[in-house]
C-alpha positions in Angstrom: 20.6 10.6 21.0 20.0 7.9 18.0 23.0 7.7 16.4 22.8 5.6 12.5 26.4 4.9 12.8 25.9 3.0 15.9 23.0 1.3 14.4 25.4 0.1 11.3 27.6 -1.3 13.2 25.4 -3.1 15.5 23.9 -4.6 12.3 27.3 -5.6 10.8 28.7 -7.1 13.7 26.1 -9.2 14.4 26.8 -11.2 10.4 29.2 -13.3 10.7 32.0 -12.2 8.3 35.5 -15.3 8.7 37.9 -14.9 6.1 36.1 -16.3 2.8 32.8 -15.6 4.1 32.0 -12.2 3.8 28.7 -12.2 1.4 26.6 -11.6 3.8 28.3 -8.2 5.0 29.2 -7.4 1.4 25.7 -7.3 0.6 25.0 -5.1 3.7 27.7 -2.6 2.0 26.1 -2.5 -1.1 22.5 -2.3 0.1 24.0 1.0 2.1 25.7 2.2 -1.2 22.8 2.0 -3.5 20.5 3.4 -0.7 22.8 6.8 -1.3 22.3 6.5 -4.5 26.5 6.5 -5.4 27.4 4.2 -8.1 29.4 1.3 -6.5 30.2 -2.4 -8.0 32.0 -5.3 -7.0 35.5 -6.8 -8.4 35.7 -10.5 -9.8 38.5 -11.4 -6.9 36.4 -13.7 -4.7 36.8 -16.9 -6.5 40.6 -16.4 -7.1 41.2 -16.0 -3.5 38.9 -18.6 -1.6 35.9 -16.0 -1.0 32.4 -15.7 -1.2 32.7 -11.7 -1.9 35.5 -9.4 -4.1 36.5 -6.3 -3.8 33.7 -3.6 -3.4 34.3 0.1 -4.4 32.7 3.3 -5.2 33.9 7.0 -5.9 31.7 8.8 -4.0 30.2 12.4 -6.3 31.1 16.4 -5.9 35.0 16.0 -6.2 36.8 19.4 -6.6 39.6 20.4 -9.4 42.4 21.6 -5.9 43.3 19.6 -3.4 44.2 16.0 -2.7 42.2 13.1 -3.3 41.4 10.6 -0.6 41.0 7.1 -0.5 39.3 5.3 2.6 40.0 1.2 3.0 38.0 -1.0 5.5 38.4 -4.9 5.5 35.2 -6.8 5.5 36.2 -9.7 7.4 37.1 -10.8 11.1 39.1 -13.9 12.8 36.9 -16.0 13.2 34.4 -16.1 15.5 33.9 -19.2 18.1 30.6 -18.5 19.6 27.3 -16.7 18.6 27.4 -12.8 18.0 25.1 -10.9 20.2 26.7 -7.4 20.0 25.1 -5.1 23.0 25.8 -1.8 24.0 26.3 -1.6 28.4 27.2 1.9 29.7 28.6 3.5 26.7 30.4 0.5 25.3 29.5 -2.0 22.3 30.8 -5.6 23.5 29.3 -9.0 22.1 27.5 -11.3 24.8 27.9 -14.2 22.8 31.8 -15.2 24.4 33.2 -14.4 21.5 34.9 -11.6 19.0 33.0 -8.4 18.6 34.4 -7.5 15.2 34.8 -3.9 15.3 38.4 -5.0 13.4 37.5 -4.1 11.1 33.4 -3.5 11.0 33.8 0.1 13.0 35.9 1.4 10.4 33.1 0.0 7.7 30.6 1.7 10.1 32.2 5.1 10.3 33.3 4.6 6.4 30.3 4.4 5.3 28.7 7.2 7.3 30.9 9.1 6.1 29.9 8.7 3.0 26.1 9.3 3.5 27.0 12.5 5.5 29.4 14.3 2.4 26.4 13.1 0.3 23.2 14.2 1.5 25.2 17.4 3.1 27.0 18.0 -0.1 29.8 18.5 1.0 32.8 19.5 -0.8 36.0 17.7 -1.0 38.6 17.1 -3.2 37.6 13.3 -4.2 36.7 10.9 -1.3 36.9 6.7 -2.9 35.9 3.9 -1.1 37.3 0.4 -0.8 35.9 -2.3 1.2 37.9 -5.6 0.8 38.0 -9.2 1.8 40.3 -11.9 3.5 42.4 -9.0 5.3 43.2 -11.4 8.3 44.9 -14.2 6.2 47.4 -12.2 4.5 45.6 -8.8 2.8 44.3 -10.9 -0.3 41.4 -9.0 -0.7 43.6 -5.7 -1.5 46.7 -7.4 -2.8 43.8 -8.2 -5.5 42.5 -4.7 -6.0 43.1 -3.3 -9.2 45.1 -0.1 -7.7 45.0 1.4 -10.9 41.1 2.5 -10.3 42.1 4.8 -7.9 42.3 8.6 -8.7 43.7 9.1 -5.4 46.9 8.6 -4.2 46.5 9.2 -0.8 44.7 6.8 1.6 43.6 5.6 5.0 42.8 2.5 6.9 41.2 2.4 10.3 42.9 -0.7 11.6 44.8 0.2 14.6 43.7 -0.9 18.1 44.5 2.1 20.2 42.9 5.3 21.2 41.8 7.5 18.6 44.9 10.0 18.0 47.5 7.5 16.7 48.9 7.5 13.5 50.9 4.3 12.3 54.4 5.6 10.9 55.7 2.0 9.3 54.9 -1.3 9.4 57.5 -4.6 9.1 57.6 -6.9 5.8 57.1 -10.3 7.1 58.2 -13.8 5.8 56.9 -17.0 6.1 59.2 -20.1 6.6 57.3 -23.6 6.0 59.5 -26.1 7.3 59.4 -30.1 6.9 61.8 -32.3 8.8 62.3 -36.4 7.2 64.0 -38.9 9.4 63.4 -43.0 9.4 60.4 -44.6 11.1 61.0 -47.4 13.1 59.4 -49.1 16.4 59.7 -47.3 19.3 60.1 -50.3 21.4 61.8 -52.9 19.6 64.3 -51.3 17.2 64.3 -47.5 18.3 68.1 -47.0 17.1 67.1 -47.6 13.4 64.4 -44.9 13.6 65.7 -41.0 13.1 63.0 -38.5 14.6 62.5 -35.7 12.6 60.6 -34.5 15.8 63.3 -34.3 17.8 65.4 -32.6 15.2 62.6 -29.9 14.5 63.2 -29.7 18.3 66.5 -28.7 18.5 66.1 -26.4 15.6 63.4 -24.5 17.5 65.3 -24.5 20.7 68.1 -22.6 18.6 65.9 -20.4 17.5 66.3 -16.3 18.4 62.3 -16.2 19.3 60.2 -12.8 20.5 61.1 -9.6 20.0 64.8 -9.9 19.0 64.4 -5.9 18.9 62.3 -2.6 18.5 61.7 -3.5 15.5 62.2 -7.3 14.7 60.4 -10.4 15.8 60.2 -14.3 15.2 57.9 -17.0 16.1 56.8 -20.5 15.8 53.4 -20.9 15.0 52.0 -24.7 14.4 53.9 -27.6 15.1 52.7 -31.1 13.9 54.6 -34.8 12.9 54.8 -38.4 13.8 52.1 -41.0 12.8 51.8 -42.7 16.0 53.1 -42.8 19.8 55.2 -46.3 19.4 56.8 -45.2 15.9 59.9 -43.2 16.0 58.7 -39.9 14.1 59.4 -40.3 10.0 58.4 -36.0 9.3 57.7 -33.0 11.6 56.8 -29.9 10.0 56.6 -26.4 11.0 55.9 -23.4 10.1 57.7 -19.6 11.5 57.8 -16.2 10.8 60.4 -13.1 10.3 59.7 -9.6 11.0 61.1 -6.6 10.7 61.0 -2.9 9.1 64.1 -3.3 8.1 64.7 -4.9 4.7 68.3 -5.8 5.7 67.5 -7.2 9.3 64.9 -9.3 7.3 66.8 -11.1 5.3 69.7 -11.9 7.7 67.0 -13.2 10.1 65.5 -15.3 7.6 69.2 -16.7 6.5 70.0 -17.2 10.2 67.1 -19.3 10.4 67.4 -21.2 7.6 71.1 -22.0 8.3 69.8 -23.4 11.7 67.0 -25.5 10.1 69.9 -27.3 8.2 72.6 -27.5 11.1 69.5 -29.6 13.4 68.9 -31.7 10.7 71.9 -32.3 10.2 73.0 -33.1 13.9 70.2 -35.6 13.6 71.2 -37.4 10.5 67.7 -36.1 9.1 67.1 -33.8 5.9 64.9 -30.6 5.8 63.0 -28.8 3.3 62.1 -25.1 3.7 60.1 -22.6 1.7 60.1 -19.2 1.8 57.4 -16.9 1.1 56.7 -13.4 1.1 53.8 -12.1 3.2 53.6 -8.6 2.7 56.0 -5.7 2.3 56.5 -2.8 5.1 56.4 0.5 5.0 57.8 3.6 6.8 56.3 7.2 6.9 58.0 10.5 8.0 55.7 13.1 10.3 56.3 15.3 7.4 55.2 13.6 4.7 51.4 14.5 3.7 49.3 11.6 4.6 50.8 12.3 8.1 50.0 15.8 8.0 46.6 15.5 6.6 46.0 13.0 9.6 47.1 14.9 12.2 45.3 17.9 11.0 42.1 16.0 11.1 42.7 14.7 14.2 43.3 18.0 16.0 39.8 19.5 14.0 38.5 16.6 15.8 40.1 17.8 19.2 42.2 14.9 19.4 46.1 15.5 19.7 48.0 13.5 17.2 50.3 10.8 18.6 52.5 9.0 15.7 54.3 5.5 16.5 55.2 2.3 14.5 53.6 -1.1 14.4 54.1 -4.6 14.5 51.4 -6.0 12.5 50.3 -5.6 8.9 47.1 -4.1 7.7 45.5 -3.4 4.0 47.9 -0.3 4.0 51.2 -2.5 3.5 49.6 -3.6 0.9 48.4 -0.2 -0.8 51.8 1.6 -0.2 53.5 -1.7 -1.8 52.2 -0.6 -4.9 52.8 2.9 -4.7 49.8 4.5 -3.0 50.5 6.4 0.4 48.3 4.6 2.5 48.3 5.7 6.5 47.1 3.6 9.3 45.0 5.0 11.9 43.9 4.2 15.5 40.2 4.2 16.1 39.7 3.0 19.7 38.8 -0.6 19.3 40.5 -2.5 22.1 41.3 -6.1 22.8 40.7 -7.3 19.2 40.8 -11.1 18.3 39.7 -12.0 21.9 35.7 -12.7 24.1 36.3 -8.7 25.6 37.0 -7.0 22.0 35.0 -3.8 22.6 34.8 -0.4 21.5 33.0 2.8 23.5 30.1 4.8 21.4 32.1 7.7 21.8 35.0 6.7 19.9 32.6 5.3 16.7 31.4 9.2 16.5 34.5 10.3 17.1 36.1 8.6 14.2 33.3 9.8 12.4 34.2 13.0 13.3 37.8 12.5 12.2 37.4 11.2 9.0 35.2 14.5 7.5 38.0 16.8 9.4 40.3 14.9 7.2 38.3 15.0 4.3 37.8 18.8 4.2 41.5 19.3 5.2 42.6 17.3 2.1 40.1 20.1 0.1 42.8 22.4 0.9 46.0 20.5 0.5 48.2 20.3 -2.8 48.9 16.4 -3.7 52.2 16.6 -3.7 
C-alpha cells in the first residue's frame, strides 16, 4: 500500500541537512506547507546562528474554542553525514546504503509532522489548535529553538519526536548540561636539550583528567572529556593544552557541585605542575522534569493507547528542542518514535513505526479536543 508519509521521508533524508545547512530541507517544508494551502513563514534566525534557514512555523486552520492547544516541534537538521545518502527501504525497514547516517533524527518526525498536518486539513478535522515548528541547528546546542520567538505560540502544550526507542515512551526529564572550556599554560622549552626549563601544560591537563570522576557518576549524572588538543611540536616541551568537558545532571544541585568539583581539580593539576589554567563555564541548556500526572503526560499516554501502544514513561540523558521550550515556560514532552541507532552507518527505522507515529500524533490531537488546558 503507497504510503505519502514514507514517500516524504524518503525525499527528506536523501537532502543533506548538517547543522547550518538546512535550506535545502527548509524549502522542502515550505513547498509541503503551501501545497496545503496553510499559511506558514520563516523567522529571521539563520544568520544570527550560523545557518542557511530560521525558524519555520505555521498554525495550522479549524481550531476549536475547548480544549487544549498543541504544539508539534521537529528539528530540521542531522549530525553530519560522512558519506552519500541513498536512503532504501529492505523488508520493512528504511536504512541509507550510502555507509552513512540515515537521518530519521530528526526527519521522521518532520515526515509524520507534516502528514499530520495534511491529514487534519483535507479531513477537516477538529482539534483544539494544532501549531507547527520546524527548527534548525538542534544537534549543536538547540539554537534553532532557543531562537524561536515562544511568544507566537497560542499553545502551551507541546511535543517533540526526538527519542530513539520504540514507539510508547514518554521522556519524564531531561539534565541541564554545562560546558567547561579548559586551557592549560606552562613554559616551552627543548625537549632534548633543556627539558627541566620547559613546564607541560600537557601533562598537567593529564593529571587533571586522570582526577576526573568520568561516566555515569549516577542515575542521573554524568561527565566527560570530549576533545583534547596542545603542544606545537614533538621536540618542544608543551607551552598550552586545552580541553573541553561536560556536567550533567537533572539535578540543579548535583550540577553545580560537579561543576565546582571539577573546576577545583582543574586548579589543584595546574598547580602541582607549576602551570596556570583558565576555565569557562557555559550553560548549555536547562532540564526539565515531568510528573505522570501532569497533562502533557496524560495527553500522551492517551494517544498512545488510541494508538494501541501501552505508554511507558522514563527519563533521559540527552537534550532535545523540548529543554529548550519548557525553559521558557511551555510544557514541552519528548516522545519515542522508533528510530534506532541514530548518529551511526545502521541508523534505521521500520515503515511500521513512521505510520504508527502518524497514528499517534492525530490520537493525540483529538484527545487534546477534549482536554481542559490547565
Amino acid at each position: 500500500m503507497p504510503s505519502e508519509t514514507l514517500d516524504l521521508f524518503l525525499e527528506l533524508a536523501a537532502i543533506p541537512s548538517p547543522p547550518g545547512e538546512e535550506r535545502d530541507v527548509a524549502d522542502v517544508v515550505a513547498r509541503y506547507l503551501t501545497d496545503l494551502g496553510v499559511d506558514w513563514d520563516e523567522d529571521a534566525c539563520g544568520p544570527a546562528i550560523g545557518s542557511s534557514a530560521g525558524n519555520l512555523y505555521c498554525r495550522l486552520p479549524g481550531r476549536r474554542e475547548e480544549g487544549t492547544a498543541l504544539f508539534l516541534c521537529a528539528h530540521l537538521d542531522t549530525v553530519p553525514p560522512d558519506g552519500p545518502l541513498r536512503p532504501v527501504v529492505e523488508d520493512g525497514v528504511v536504512r541509507n546504503a550510502g555507509g552513512t547516517i540515515l537521518g530519521a533524527d530528526n526527519k521522521s518526525a518532520v515526515a509524520v509532522m507534516l502528514e499530520a498536518a495534511r491529514r487534519i486539513v483535507a479531513e477537516n478535522r477538529p482539534h483544539a489548535g494544532v501549531e507547527l515548528v520546524f527548527t534548525p541547528k538542534e544537534e549543536v546546542g538547540l539554537l534553532g529553538a532557543s531562537a524561536f520567538d515562544h511568544a507566537r505560540l497560542e499553545a502551551g502544550v507541546g511535543y517533540v519526536f526526538d527519542q530513539a526507542a520504540p514507539i510508547g515512551g514518554i521522556i519524564l526529564g531531561a539534565p541541564s548540561a554545562r560546558r567547561l572550556d579548559v586551557r592549560f599554560h606552562g613554559r616551552a622549552a627543548h625537549a632534548g636539550m633543556a627539558p627541566e626549563e620547559g613546564r607541560s601544560a600537557i601533562a598537567a591537563a593529564a593529571r587533571a583528567i586522570a582526577d576526573l570522576r568520568l561516566g555515569r557518576l549516577d542515575d542521573e549524572t554524568t561527565a566527560n572529556v570530549g576533545t583534547i588538543q596542545g603542544g606545537t611540536a614533538r621536540n618542544i616541551v608543551p607551552e598550552w593544552c586545552s580541553f573541553v568537558a561536560e556536567a550533567r545532571s537533572r539535578d540543579d544541585a548535583k550540577l553545580g557541585e560537579l561543576t565546582q568539583e571539577m573546576l577545583d581539580t582543574f586548579a589543584f593539576a595546574a598547580s602541582l605542575s607549576d602551570c596556570t589554567v583558565e576555565t569557562e563555564v557555559h550553560e548549555q541548556y536547562r532540564g526539565y522534569r515531568f510528573r505522570p500526572d501532569d497533562l502533557p503526560v496524560r495527553l500522551a499516554a492517551e494517544g498512545l493507547r488510541r494508538a494501541g501502544f501501552e505508554p511507558r514513561t522514563g527519563w533521559s540523558g540527552g537534550a532535545a528542542d523540548a529543554n529548550a521550550f519548557n525553559a521558557r515556560g511551555l510544557a514541552c514532552v519528548n516522545l519515542a518514535n522508533g528510530m534506532a541507532e541514530i548518529h551511526t552507518p545502521d541508523e534505521h527505522i521500520r515503515v511500521d513505526d513512521l505510520e504508527a507515529m502518524l497514528e499517534v500524533t492525530l490520537a493525540i490531537v483529538d484527545a487534546a479536543r477534549h482536554a481542559a488546558d490547565t
